[in-house]
PDB file of N, CA, C and O in Angstrom:
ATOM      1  N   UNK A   1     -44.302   1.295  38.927  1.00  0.00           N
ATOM      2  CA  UNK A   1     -44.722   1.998  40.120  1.00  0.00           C
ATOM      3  C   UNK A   1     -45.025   0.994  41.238  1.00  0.00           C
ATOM      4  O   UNK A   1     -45.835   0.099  40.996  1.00  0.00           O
ATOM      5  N   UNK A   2     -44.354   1.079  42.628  1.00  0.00           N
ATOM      6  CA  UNK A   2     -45.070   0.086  43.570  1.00  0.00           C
ATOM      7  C   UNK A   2     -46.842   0.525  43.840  1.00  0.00           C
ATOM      8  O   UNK A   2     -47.684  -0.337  44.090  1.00  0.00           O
ATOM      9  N   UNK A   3     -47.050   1.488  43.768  1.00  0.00           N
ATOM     10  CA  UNK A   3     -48.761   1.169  43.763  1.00  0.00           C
ATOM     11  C   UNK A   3     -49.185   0.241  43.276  1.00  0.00           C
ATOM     12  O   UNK A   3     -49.892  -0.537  43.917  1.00  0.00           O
ATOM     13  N   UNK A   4     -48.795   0.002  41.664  1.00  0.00           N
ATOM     14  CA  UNK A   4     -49.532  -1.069  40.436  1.00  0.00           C
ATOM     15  C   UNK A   4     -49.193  -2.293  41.163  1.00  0.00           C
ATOM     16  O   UNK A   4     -50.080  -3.146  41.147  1.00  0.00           O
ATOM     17  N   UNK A   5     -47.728  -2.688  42.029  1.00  0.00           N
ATOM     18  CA  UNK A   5     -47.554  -3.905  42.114  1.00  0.00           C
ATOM     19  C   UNK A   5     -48.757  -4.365  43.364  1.00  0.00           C
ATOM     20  O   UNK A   5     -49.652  -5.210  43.371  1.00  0.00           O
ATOM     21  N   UNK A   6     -48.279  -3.366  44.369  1.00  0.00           N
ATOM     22  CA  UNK A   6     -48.997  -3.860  45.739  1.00  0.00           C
ATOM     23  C   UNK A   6     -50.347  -4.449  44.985  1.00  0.00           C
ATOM     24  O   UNK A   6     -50.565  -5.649  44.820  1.00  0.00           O
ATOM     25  N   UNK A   7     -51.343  -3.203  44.494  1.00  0.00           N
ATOM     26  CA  UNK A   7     -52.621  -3.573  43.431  1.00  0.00           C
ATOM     27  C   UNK A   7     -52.497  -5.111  43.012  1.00  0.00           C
ATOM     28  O   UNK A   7     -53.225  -5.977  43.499  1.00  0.00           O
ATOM     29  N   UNK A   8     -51.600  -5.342  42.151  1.00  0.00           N
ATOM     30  CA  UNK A   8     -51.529  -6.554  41.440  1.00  0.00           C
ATOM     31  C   UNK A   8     -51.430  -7.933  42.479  1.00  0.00           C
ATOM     32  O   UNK A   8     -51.980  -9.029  42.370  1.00  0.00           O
ATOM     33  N   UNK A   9     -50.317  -7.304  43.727  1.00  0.00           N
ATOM     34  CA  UNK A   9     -50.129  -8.426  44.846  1.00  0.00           C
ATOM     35  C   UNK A   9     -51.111  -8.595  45.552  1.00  0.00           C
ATOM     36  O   UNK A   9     -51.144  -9.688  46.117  1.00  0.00           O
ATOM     37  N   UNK A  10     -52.308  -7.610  45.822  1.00  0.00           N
ATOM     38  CA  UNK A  10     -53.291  -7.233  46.490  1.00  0.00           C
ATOM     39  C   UNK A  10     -54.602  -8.617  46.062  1.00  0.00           C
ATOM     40  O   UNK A  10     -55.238  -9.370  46.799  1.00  0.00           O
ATOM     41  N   UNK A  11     -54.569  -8.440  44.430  1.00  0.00           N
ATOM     42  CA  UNK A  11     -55.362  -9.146  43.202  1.00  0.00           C
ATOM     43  C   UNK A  11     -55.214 -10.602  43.686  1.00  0.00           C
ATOM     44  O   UNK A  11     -56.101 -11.407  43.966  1.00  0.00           O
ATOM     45  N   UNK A  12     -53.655 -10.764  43.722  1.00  0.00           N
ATOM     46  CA  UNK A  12     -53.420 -12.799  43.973  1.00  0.00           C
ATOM     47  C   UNK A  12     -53.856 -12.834  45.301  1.00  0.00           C
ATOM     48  O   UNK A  12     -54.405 -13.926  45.449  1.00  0.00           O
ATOM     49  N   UNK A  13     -53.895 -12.140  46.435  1.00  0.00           N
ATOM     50  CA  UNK A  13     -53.915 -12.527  47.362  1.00  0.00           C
ATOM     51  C   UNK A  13     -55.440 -12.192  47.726  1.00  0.00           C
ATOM     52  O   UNK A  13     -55.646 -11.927  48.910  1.00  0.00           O
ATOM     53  N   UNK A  14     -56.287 -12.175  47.048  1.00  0.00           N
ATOM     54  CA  UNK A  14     -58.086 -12.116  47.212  1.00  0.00           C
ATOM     55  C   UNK A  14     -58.112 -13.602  46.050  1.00  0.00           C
ATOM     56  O   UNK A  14     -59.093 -14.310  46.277  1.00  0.00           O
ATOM     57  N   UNK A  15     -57.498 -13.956  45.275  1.00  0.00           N
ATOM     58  CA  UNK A  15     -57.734 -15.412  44.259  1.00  0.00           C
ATOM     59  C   UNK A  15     -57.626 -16.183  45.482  1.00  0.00           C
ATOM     60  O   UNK A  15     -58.607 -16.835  45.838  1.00  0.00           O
ATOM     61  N   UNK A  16     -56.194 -16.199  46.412  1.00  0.00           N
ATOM     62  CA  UNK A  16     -55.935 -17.312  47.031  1.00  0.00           C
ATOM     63  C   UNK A  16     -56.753 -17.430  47.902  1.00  0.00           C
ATOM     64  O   UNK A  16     -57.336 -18.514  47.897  1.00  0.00           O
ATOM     65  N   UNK A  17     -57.229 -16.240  49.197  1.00  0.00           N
ATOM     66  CA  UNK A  17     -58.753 -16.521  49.955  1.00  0.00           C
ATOM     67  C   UNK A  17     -59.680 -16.967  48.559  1.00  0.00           C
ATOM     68  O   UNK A  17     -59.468 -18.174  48.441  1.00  0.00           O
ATOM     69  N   UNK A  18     -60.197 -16.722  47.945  1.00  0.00           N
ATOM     70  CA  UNK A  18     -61.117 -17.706  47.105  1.00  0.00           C
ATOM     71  C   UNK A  18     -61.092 -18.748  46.949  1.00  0.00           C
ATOM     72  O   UNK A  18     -62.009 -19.542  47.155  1.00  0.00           O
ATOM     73  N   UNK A  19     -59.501 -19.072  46.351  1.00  0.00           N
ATOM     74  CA  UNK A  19     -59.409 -20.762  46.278  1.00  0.00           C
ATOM     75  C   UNK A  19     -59.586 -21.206  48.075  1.00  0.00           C
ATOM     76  O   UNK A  19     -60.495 -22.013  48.264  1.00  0.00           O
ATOM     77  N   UNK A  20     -59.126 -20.937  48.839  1.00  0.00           N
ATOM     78  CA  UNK A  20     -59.373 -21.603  50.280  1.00  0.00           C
ATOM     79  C   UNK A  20     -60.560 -21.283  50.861  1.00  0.00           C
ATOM     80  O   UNK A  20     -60.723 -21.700  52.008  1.00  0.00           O
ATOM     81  N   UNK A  21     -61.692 -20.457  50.208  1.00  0.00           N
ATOM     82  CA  UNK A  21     -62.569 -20.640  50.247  1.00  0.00           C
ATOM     83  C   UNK A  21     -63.648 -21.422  50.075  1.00  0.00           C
ATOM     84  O   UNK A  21     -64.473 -21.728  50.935  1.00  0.00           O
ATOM     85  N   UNK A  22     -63.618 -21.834  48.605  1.00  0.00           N
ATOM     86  CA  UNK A  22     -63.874 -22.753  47.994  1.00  0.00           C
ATOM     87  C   UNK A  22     -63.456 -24.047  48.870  1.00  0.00           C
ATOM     88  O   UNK A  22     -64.451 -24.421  49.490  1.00  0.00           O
ATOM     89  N   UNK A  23     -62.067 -25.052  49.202  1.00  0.00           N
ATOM     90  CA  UNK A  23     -61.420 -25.826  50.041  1.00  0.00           C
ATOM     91  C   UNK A  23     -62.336 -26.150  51.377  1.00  0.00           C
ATOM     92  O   UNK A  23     -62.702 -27.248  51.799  1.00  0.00           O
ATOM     93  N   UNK A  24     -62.594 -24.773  51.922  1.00  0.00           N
ATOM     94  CA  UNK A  24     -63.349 -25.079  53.111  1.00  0.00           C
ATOM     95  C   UNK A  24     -64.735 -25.476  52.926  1.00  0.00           C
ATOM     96  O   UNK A  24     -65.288 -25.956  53.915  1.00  0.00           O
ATOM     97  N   UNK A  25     -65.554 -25.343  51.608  1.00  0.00           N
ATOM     98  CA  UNK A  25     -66.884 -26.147  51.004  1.00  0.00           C
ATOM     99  C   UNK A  25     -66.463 -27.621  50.845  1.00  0.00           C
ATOM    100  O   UNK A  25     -66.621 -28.680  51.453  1.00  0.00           O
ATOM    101  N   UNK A  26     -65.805 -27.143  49.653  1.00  0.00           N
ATOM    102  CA  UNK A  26     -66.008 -29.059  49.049  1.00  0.00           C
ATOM    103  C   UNK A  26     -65.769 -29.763  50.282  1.00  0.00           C
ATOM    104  O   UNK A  26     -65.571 -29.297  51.404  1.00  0.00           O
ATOM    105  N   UNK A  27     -65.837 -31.386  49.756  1.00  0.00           N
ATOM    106  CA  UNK A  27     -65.267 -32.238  49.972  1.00  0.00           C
ATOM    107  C   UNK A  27     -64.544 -32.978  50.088  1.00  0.00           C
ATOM    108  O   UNK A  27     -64.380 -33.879  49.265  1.00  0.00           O
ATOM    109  N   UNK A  28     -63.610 -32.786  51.565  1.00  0.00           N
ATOM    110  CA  UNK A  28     -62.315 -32.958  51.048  1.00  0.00           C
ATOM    111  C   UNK A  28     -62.133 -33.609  52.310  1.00  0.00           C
ATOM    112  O   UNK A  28     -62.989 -33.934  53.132  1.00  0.00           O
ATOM    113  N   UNK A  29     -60.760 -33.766  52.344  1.00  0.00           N
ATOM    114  CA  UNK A  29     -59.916 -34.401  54.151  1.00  0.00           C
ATOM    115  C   UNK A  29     -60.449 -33.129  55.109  1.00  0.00           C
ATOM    116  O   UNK A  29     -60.306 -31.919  54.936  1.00  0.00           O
ATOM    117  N   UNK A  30     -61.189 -33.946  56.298  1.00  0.00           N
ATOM    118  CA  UNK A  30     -61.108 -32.833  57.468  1.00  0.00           C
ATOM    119  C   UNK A  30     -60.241 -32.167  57.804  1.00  0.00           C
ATOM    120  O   UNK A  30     -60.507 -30.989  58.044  1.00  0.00           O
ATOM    121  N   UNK A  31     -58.546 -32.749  57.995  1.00  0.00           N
ATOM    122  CA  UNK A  31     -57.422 -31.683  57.989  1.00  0.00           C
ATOM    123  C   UNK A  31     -57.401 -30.830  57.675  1.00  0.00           C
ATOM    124  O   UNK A  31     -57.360 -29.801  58.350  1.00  0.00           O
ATOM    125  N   UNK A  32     -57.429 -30.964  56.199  1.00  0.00           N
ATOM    126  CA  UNK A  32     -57.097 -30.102  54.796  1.00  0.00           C
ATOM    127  C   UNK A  32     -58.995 -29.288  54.680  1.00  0.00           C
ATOM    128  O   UNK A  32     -59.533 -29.123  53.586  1.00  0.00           O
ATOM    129  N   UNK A  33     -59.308 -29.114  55.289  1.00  0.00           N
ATOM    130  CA  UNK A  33     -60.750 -28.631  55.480  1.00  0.00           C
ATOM    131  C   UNK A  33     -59.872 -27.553  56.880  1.00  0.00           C
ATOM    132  O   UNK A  33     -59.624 -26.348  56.832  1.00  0.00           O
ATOM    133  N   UNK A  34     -59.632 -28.368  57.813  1.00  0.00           N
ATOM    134  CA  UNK A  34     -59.315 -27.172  58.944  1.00  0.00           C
ATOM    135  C   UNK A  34     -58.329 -26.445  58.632  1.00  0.00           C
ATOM    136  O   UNK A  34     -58.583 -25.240  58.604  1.00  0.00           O
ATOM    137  N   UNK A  35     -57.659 -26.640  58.474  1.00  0.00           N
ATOM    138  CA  UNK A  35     -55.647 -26.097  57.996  1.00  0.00           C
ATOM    139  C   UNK A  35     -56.391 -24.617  56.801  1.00  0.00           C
ATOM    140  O   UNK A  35     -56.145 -23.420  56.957  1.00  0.00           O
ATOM    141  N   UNK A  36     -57.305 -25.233  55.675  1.00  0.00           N
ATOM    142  CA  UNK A  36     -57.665 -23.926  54.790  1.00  0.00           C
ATOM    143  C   UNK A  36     -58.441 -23.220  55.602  1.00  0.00           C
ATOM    144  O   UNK A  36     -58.379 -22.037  55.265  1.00  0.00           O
ATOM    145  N   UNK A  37     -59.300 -23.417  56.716  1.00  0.00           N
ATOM    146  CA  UNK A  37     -60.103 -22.170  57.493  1.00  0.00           C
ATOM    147  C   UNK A  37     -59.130 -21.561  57.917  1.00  0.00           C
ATOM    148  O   UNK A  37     -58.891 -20.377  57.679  1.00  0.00           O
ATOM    149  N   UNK A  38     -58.129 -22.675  58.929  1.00  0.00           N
ATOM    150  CA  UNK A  38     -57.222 -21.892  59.764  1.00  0.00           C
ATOM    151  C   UNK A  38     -56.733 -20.576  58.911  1.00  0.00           C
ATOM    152  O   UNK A  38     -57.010 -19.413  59.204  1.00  0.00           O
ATOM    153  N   UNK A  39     -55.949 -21.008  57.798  1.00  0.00           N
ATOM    154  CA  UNK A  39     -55.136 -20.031  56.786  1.00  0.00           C
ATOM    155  C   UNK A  39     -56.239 -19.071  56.185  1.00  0.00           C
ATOM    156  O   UNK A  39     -55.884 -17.971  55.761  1.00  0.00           O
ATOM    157  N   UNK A  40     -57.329 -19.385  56.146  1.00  0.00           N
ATOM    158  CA  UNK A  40     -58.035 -18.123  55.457  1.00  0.00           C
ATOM    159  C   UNK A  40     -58.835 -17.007  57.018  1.00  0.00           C
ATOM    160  O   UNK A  40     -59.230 -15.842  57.040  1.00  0.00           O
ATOM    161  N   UNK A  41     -58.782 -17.954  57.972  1.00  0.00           N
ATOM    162  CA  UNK A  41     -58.894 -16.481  59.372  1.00  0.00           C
ATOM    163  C   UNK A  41     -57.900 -15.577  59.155  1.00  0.00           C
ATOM    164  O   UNK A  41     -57.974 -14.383  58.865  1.00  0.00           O
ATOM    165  N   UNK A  42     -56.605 -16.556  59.395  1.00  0.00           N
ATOM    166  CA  UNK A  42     -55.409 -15.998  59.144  1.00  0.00           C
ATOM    167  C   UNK A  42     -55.563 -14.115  58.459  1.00  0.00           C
ATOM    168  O   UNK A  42     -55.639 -12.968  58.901  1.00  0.00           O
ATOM    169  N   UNK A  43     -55.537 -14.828  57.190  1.00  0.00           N
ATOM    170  CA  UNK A  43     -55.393 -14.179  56.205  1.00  0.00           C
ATOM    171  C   UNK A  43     -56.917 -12.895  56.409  1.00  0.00           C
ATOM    172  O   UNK A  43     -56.610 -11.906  55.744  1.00  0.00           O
ATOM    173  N   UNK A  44     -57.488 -12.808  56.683  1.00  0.00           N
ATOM    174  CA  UNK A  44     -58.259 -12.217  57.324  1.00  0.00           C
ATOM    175  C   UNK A  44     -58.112 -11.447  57.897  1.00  0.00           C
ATOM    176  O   UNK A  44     -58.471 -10.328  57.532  1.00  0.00           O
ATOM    177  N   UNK A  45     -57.418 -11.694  59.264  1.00  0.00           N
ATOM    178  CA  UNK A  45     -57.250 -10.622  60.470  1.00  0.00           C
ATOM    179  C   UNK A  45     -55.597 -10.052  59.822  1.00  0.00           C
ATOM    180  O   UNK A  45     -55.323  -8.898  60.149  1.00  0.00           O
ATOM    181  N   UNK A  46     -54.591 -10.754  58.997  1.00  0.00           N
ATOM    182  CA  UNK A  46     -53.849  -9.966  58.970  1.00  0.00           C
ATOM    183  C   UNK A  46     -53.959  -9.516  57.500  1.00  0.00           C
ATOM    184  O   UNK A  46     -53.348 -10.053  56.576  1.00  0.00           O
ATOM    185  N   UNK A  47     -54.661  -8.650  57.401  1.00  0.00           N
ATOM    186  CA  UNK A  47     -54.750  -7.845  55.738  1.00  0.00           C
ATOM    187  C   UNK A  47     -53.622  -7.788  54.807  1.00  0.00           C
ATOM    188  O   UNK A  47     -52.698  -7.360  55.498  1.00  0.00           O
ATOM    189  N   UNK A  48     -53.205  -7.975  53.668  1.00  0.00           N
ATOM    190  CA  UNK A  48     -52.293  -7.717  52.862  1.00  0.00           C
ATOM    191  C   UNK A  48     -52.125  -6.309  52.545  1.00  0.00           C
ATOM    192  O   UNK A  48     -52.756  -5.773  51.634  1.00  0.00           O
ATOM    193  N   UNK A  49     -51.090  -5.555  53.454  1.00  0.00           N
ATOM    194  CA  UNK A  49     -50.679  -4.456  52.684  1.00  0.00           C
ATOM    195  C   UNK A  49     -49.417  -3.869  52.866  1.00  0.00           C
ATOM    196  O   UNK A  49     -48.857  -4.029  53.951  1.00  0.00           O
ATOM    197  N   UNK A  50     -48.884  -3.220  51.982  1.00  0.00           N
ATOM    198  CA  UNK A  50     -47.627  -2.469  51.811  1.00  0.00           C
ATOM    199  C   UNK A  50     -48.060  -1.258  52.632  1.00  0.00           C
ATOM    200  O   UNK A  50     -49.097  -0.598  52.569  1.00  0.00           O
ATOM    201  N   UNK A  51     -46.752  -1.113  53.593  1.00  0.00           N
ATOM    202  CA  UNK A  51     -46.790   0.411  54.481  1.00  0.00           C
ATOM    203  C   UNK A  51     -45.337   0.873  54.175  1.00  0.00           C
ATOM    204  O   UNK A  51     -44.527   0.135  53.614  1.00  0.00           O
ATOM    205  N   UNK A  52     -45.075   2.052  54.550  1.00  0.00           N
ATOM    206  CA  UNK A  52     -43.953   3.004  54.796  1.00  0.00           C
ATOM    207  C   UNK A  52     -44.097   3.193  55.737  1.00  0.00           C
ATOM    208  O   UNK A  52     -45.190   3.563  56.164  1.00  0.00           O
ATOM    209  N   UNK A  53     -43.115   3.032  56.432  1.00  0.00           N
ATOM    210  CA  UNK A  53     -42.861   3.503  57.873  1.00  0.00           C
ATOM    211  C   UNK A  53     -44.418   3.085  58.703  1.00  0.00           C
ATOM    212  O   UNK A  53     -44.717   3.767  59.683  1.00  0.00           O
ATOM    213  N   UNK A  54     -45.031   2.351  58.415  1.00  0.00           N
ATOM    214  CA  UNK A  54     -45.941   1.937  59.079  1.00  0.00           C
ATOM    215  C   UNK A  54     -47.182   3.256  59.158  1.00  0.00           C
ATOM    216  O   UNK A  54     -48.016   3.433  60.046  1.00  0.00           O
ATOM    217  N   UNK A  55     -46.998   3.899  58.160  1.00  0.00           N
ATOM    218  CA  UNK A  55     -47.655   5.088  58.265  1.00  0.00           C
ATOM    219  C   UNK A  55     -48.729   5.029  56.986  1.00  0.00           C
ATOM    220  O   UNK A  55     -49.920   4.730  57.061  1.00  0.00           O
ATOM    221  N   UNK A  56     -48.033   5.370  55.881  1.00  0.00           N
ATOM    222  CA  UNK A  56     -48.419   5.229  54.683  1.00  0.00           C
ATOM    223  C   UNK A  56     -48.870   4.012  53.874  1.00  0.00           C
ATOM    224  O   UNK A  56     -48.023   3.122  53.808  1.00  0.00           O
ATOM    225  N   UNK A  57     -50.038   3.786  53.239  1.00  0.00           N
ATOM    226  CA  UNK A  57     -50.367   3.051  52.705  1.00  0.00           C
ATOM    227  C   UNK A  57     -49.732   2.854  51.245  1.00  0.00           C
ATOM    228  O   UNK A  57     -49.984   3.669  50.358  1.00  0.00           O
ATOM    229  N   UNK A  58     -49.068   1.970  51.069  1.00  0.00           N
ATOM    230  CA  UNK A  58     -49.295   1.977  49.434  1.00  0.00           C
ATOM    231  C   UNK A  58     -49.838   0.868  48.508  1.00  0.00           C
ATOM    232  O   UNK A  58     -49.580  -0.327  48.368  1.00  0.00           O
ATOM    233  N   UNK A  59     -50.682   1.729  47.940  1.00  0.00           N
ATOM    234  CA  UNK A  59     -51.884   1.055  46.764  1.00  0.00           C
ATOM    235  C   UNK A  59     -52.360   2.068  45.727  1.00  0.00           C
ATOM    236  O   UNK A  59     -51.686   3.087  45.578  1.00  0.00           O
ATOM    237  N   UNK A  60     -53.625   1.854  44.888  1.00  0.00           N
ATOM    238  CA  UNK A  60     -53.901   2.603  43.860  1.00  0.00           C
ATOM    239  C   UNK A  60     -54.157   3.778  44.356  1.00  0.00           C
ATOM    240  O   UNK A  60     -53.912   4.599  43.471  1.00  0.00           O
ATOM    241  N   UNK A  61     -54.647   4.473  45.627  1.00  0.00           N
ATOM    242  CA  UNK A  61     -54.889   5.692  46.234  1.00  0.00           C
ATOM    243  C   UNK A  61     -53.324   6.208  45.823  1.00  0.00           C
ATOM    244  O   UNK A  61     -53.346   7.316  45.286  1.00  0.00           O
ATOM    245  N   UNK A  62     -52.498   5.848  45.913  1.00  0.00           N
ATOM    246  CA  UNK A  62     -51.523   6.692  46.608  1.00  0.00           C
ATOM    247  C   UNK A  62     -50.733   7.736  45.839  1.00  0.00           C
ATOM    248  O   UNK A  62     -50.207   8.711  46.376  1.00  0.00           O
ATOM    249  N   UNK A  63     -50.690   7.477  44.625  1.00  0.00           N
ATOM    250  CA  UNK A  63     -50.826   8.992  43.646  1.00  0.00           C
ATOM    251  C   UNK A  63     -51.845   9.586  43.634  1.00  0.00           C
ATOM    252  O   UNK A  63     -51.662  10.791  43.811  1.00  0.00           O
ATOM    253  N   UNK A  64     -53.018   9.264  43.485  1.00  0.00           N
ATOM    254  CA  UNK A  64     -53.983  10.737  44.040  1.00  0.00           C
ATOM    255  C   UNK A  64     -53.850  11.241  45.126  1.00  0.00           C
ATOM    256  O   UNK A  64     -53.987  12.463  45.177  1.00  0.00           O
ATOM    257  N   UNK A  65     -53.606  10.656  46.110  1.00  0.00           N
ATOM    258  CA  UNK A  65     -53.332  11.359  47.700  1.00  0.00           C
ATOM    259  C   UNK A  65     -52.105  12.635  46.982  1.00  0.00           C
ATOM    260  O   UNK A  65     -52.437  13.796  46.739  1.00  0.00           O
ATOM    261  N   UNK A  66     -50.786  12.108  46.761  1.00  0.00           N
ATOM    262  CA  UNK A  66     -49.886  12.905  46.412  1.00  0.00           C
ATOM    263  C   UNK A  66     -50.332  14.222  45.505  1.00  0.00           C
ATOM    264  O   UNK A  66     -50.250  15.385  45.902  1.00  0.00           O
ATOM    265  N   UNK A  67     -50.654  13.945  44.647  1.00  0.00           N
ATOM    266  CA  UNK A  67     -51.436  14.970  43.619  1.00  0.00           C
ATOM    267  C   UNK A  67     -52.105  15.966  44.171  1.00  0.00           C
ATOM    268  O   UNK A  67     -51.985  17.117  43.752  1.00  0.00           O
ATOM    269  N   UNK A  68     -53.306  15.477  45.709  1.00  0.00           N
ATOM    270  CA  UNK A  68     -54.203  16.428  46.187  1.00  0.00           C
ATOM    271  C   UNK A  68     -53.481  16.976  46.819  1.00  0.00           C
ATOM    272  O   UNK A  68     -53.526  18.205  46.759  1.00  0.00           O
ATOM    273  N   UNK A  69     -52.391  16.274  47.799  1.00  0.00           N
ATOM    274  CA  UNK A  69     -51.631  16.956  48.841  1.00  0.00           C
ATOM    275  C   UNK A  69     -50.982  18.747  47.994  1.00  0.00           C
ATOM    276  O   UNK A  69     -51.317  19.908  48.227  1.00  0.00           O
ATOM    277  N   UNK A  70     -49.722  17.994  46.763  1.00  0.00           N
ATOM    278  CA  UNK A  70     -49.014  19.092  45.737  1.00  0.00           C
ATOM    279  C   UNK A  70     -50.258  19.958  45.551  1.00  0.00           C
ATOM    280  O   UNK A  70     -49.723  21.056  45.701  1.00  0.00           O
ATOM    281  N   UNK A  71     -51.457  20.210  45.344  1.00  0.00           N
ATOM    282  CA  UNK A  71     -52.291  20.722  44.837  1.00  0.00           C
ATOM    283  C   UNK A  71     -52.629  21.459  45.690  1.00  0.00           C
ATOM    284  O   UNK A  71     -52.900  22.608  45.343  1.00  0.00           O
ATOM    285  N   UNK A  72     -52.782  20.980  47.566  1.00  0.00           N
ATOM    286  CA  UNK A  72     -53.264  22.076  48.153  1.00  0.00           C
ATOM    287  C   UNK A  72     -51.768  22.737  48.591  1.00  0.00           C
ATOM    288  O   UNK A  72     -51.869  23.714  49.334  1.00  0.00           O
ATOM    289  N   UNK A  73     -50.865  22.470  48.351  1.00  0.00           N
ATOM    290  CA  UNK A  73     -49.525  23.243  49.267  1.00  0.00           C
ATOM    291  C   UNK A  73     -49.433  24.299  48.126  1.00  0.00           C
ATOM    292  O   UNK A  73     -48.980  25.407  48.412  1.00  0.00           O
ATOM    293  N   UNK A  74     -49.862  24.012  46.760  1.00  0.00           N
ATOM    294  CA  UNK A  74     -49.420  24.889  45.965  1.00  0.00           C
ATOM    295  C   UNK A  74     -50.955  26.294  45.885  1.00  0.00           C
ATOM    296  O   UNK A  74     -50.950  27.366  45.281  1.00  0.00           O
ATOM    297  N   UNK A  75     -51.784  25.831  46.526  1.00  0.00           N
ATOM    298  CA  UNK A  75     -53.081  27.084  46.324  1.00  0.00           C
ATOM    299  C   UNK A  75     -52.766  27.242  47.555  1.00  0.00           C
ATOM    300  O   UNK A  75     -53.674  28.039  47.792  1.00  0.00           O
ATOM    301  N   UNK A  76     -52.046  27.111  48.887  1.00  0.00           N
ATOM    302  CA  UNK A  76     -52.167  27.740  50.029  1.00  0.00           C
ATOM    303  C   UNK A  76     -50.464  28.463  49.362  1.00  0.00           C
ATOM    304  O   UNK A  76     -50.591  29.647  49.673  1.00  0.00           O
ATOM    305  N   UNK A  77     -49.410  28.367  48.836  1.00  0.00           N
ATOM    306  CA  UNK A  77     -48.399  28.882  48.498  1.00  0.00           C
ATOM    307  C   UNK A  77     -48.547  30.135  47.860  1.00  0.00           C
ATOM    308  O   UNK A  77     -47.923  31.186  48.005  1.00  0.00           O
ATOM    309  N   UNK A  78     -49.777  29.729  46.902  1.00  0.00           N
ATOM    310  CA  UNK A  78     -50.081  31.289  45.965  1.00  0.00           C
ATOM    311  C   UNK A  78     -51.671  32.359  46.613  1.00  0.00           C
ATOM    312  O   UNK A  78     -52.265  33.344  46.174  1.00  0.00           O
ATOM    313  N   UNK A  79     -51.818  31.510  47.776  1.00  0.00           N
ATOM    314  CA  UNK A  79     -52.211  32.438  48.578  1.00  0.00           C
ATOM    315  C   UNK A  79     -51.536  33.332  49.894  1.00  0.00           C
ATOM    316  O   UNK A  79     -52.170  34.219  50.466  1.00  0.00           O
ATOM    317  N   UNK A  80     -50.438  33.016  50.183  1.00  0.00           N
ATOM    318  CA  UNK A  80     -49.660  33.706  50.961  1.00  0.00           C
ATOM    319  C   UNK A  80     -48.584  34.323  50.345  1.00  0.00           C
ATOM    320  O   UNK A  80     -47.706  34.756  51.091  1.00  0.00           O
ATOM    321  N   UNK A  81     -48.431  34.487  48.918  1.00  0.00           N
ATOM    322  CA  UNK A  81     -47.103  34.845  48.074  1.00  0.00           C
ATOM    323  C   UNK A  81     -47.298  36.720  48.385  1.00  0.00           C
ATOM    324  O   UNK A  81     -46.379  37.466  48.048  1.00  0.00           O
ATOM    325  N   UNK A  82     -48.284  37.157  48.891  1.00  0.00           N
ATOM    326  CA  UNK A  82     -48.426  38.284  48.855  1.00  0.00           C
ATOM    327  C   UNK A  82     -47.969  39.190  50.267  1.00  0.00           C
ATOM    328  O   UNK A  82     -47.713  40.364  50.537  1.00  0.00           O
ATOM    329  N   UNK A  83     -48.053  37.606  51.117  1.00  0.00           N
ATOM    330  CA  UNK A  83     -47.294  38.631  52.460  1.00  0.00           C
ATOM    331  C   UNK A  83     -45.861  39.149  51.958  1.00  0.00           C
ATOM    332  O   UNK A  83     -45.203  39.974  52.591  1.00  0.00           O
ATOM    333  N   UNK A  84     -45.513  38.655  50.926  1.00  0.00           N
ATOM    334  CA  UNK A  84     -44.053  38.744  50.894  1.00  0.00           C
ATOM    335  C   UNK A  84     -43.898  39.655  49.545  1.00  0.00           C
ATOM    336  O   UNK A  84     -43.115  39.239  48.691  1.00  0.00           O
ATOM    337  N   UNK A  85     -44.385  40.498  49.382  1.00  0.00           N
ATOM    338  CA  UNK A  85     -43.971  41.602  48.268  1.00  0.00           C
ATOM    339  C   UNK A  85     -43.939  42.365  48.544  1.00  0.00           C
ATOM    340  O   UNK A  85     -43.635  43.285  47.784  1.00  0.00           O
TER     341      UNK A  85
END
């Protein structure tokens, strides 16, 4: 399912802000001290996520969304089945 992956891609990409988290503590080269802030703002302002059409999210929500959606089209379906008998 791409939900599980995004999820899973979602997972490495909160390790790697950690590890460059970590980078920007220790003790290390000032470069390599600025270059990991730089990359972890970065990574910050532009969030990791999978869209459709720039609309839809996809992650672990996104079969329950589907499920609730089928769920209400089908109790508003068998509530109007009666205009039609």
């Amino acid at each position: 399912m791409p939900s599980i992956v995004a999820e899973q891609t979602a997972g490495e990409v909160d390790k790697i802000k950690l590890l460059l988290l970590e980078c920007t503590v220790q003790d290390i080269d000032e470069r390599e001290k600025n270059a990991a802030h730089l990359f972890l703002r970065y990574l910050y302002q532009r969030t990791f996520k999978v869209r459709i059409w720039r609309t839809f999210t996809i992650d672990a929500n996104l079969p329950i969304g589907l499920i609730g959606l089928h769920t209400t089209y089908l109790a508003v379906l068998a509530q109007l089945t009666h205009l039609y008998e």
